[in-house]
Structures are given as structure tokens and as C-alpha cells.
C-alpha positions in Angstrom: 129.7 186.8 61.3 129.6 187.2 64.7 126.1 188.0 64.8 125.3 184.9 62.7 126.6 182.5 64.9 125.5 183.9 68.1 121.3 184.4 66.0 122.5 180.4 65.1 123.1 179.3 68.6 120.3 180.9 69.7 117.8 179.6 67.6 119.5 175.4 68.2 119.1 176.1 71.9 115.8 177.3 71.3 114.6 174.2 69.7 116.1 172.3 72.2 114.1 173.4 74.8 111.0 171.1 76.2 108.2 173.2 75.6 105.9 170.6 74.6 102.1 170.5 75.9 101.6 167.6 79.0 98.7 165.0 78.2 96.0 165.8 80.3 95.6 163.5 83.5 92.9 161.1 83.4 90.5 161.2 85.7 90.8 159.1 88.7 88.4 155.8 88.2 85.4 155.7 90.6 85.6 153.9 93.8 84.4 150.0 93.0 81.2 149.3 93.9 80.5 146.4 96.4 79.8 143.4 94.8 77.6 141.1 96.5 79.4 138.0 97.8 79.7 134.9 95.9 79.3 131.6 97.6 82.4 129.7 98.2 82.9 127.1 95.7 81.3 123.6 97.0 83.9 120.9 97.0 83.2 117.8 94.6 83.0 114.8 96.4 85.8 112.8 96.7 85.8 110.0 94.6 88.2 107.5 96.1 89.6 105.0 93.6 88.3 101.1 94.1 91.3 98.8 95.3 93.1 96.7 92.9 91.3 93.7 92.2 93.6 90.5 93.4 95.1 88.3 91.0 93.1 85.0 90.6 96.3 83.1 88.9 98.0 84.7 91.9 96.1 83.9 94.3 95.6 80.2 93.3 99.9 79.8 93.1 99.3 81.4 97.1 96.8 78.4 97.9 99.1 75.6 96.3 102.1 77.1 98.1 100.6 77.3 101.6 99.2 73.5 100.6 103.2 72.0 100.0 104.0 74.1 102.7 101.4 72.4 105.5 102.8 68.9 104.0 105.4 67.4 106.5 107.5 65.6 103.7 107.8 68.3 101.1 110.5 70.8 101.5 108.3 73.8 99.9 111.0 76.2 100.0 113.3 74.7 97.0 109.3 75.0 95.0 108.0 77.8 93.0 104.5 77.9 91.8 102.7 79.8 88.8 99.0 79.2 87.4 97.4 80.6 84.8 93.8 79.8 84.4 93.2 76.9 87.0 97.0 75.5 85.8 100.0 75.0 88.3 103.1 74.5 87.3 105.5 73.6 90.2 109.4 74.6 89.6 112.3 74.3 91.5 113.8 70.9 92.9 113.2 68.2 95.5 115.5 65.4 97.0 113.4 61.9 96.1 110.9 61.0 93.3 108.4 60.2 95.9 108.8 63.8 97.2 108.4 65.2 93.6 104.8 62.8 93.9 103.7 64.0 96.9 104.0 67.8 95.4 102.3 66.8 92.2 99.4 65.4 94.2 99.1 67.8 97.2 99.0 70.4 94.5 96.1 68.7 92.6 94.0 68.5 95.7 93.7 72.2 96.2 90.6 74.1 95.0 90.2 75.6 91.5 93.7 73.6 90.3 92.5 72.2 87.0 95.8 70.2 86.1 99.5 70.9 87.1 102.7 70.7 85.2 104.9 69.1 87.1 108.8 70.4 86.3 110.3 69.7 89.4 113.8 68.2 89.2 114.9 65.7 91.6 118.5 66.9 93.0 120.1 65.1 95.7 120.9 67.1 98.3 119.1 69.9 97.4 
């Protein structure tokens, strides 16, 4: 029995043993060949993007504004102005009807004003 197990262990250390064949190495790659140089890219031209156009409505509320401003007798800062088109509305307040006329009409006399809503509110003291 002896003998058995000894032929047994034998034989399993046997099989454990690495005695398996090695791949063969590949051969090394030949040296890369010089290529010939490529240009360097060109750069696109830079296309720079065109400036915002202004606002014409924008613009023309700008013109009316600067026009109540230059009037002695109108207190511009309590007005707002929008236009739309080659219309001005005026908004805010003023302290006498007659200053509320003078707005209406310095407003009218500025170029490219078509016709202006007046909404300005007389406010005493304001």
C-alpha cells in the first residue's frame, strides 16, 4: 500500500510540474522608416463675427430722451421713453399739464418719431 501511495504522489507531483513549451518570441519590428515631413497645418483665417447691429426703436427712445433732456422746463428724469416703429410713448410723471405739453411736443419734433403716446401723469410734487 505503501508503494501505491508513494507511485500516487509521484505521478500528482508530476503533473504538477510546468513543463509546458514557451511561445516563440516574435521577431523584433524593423526600425520605422523616415517619413518625409508633412507641412504644418495652415491656420483658417479668422473669421471675426460682425458687431451687433443697434436697435433702431432703441436708438430713436435715445434721441427723444436726450431731446426732453436739452429742454430747460422738462424734468426728463421722472420720463421714460419706448418706440417701436417710429412710435414714442413717454411714461413716468411730470409736475404741470403744460410740462406734460412741452414733452409731448419736444418729442414729436425729433427725427424719425411718427406719432407719440403720451401716458405721462401729472403728479404734484413729483
Amino acid at each position: 500500500m505503501k508503494k501505491t501511495l508513494i507511485g500516487l504522489m509521484v505521478l500528482g507531483l508530476a503533473a504538477c510540474g510546468d513543463d509546458t513549451p514557451k511561445p516563440a518570441a516574435k521577431p523584433a519590428a524593423p526600425p520605422p522608416q523616415a517619413a518625409a515631413p508633412t507641412p504644418p497645418p495652415t491656420p483658417a483665417p479668422e473669421v471675426k463675427p460682425e458687431p451687433p447691429k443697434p436697435d433702431p426703436n432703441k436708438e430713436l427712445a435715445a434721441r427723444v430722451k436726450r431731446a426732453l433732456e436739452s429742454e430747460a422746463k422738462i424734468q426728463a428724469a421722472g420720463i421714460d421713453v419706448t418706440a417701436a416703429d417710429g412710435k414714442v410713448t413717454l411714461w413716468g410723471t411730470t409736475t404741470t399739464a403744460a410740462e406734460r405739453r412741452r414733452a409731448e411736443a419736444a418729442a414729436k419734433k425729433v427725427d424719425g418719431v411718427s406719432a407719440v403716446d403720451n401716458q405721462l401723469k401729472v403728479v404734484k410734487g413729483s
